[in-house]
N, C-alpha and C positions, 0 to 999 in steps of 0.2 A: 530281321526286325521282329519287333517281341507285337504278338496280336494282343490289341485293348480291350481291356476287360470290359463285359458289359454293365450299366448301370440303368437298375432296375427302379422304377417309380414305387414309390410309398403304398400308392394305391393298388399296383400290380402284385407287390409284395403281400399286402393283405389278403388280395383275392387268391392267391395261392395257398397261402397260410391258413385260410377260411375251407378250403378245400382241402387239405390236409385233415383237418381238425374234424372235418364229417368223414373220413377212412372209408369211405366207399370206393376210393382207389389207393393203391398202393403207392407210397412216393415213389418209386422205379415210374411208374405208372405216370403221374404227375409229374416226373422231370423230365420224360420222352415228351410230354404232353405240351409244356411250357418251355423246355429247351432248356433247362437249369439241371444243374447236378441236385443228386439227392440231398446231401449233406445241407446246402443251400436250404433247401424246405426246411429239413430238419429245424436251422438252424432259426429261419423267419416264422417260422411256428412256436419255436418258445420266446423269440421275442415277443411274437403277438400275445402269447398267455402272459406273459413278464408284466406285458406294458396295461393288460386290457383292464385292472383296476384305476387307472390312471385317467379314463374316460370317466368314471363317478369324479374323480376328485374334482378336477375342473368346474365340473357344474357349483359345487360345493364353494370352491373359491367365488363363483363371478357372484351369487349370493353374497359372502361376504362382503364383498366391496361394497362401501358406504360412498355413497355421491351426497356432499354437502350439500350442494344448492337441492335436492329434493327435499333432503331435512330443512333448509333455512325455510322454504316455503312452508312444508308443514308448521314450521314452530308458527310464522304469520298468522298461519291461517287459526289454529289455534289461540295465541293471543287475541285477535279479531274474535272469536267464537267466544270466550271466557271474559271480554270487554262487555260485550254485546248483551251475556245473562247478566254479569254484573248490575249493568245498568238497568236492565230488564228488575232484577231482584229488590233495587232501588224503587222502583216506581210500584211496586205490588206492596212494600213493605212499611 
Protein backbone atom coordinates (compact mmCIF):
# COMPACT_ATOMS: atom_id res chain seq x y z
CA UNK A 1 0.00 0.00 0.00
CA UNK A 2 1.54 3.33 -1.18
CA UNK A 3 2.08 5.81 2.26
CA UNK A 4 0.03 9.41 1.70
CA UNK A 5 1.68 12.28 1.16
CA UNK A 6 1.73 14.72 3.59
CA UNK A 7 -0.22 18.09 3.13
CA UNK A 8 1.17 20.95 4.47
CA UNK A 9 -0.81 24.29 5.80
CA UNK A 10 -0.16 27.64 3.87
CA UNK A 11 0.61 29.02 6.95
CA UNK A 12 3.30 26.22 7.92
CA UNK A 13 4.71 26.62 4.70
CA UNK A 14 5.44 30.27 5.26
CA UNK A 15 6.81 29.75 8.49
CA UNK A 16 9.35 27.61 7.10
CA UNK A 17 9.97 29.55 4.10
CA UNK A 18 10.36 32.63 6.40
CA UNK A 19 13.10 30.71 8.03
CA UNK A 20 14.88 29.65 5.11
CA UNK A 21 15.00 33.16 3.92
CA UNK A 22 16.93 34.35 7.49
CA UNK A 23 19.89 31.31 6.50
CA UNK A 24 20.75 31.08 10.09
CA UNK A 25 20.21 27.35 9.44
CA UNK A 26 21.08 25.33 6.73
CA UNK A 27 17.99 23.70 4.82
CA UNK A 28 19.50 20.13 5.73
CA UNK A 29 19.03 21.75 8.93
CA UNK A 30 15.45 22.91 8.58
CA UNK A 31 14.11 19.74 6.86
CA UNK A 32 15.61 17.29 10.04
CA UNK A 33 13.91 20.34 11.96
CA UNK A 34 10.26 20.46 10.27
CA UNK A 35 10.36 16.63 8.88
CA UNK A 36 10.26 17.82 5.13
CA UNK A 37 12.75 17.14 2.55
CA UNK A 38 15.05 19.75 1.42
CA UNK A 39 14.05 20.40 -1.99
CA UNK A 40 10.60 21.11 -0.45
CA UNK A 41 12.08 24.36 1.29
CA UNK A 42 13.86 24.96 -1.52
CA UNK A 43 11.06 24.97 -3.37
CA UNK A 44 8.34 27.01 -0.83
CA UNK A 45 11.02 29.55 -0.55
CA UNK A 46 10.83 30.70 -4.08
CA UNK A 47 7.30 30.45 -3.99
CA UNK A 48 7.27 32.80 -1.07
CA UNK A 49 9.77 35.35 -3.08
CA UNK A 50 7.53 34.58 -6.33
CA UNK A 51 4.24 35.50 -4.67
CA UNK A 52 5.48 38.13 -1.94
CA UNK A 53 4.85 41.27 -4.45
CA UNK A 54 1.32 40.09 -4.55
CA UNK A 55 0.77 41.19 -0.80
CA UNK A 56 1.14 45.06 -2.17
CA UNK A 57 -1.02 44.37 -4.96
CA UNK A 58 -4.21 43.52 -3.15
CA UNK A 59 -4.16 46.48 -0.94
CA UNK A 60 -4.02 48.45 -4.23
CA UNK A 61 -7.07 46.72 -5.75
CA UNK A 62 -9.43 46.92 -2.54
CA UNK A 63 -8.61 50.92 -2.80
CA UNK A 64 -9.70 50.79 -6.24
CA UNK A 65 -12.99 49.33 -5.72
CA UNK A 66 -15.60 52.02 -5.94
CA UNK A 67 -18.87 51.47 -3.75
CA UNK A 68 -21.69 53.50 -5.32
CA UNK A 69 -23.98 54.18 -2.47
CA UNK A 70 -20.80 56.03 -0.56
CA UNK A 71 -20.52 58.22 -3.83
CA UNK A 72 -24.52 58.51 -4.12
CA UNK A 73 -24.53 59.85 -0.58
CA UNK A 74 -21.54 62.08 -1.09
CA UNK A 75 -23.02 63.60 -4.30
CA UNK A 76 -26.55 64.29 -1.62
CA UNK A 77 -24.74 65.66 0.45
CA UNK A 78 -23.10 67.95 -1.72
CA UNK A 79 -26.00 69.09 -3.77
CA UNK A 80 -27.63 69.95 -0.18
CA UNK A 81 -24.28 72.03 0.57
CA UNK A 82 -24.21 74.02 -2.98
CA UNK A 83 -28.57 74.42 -2.41
CA UNK A 84 -28.00 75.67 0.85
CA UNK A 85 -25.05 78.74 -0.40
CA UNK A 86 -27.07 79.14 -3.27
CA UNK A 87 -29.82 80.34 -1.32
CA UNK A 88 -27.48 81.80 1.22
CA UNK A 89 -25.99 83.97 -2.06
CA UNK A 90 -29.58 85.04 -2.82
CA UNK A 91 -30.45 86.52 0.34
CA UNK A 92 -26.91 88.60 0.76
CA UNK A 93 -27.11 89.65 -2.88
Amino acid sequence: MKAKRKQHSPAFKAKVALEALKEKQTLAELAKRYEVHPTMISKWKQDFLDRASSIFEKATEAEDKIDPERLYAKIGRLELENDFLKKSLKKLG
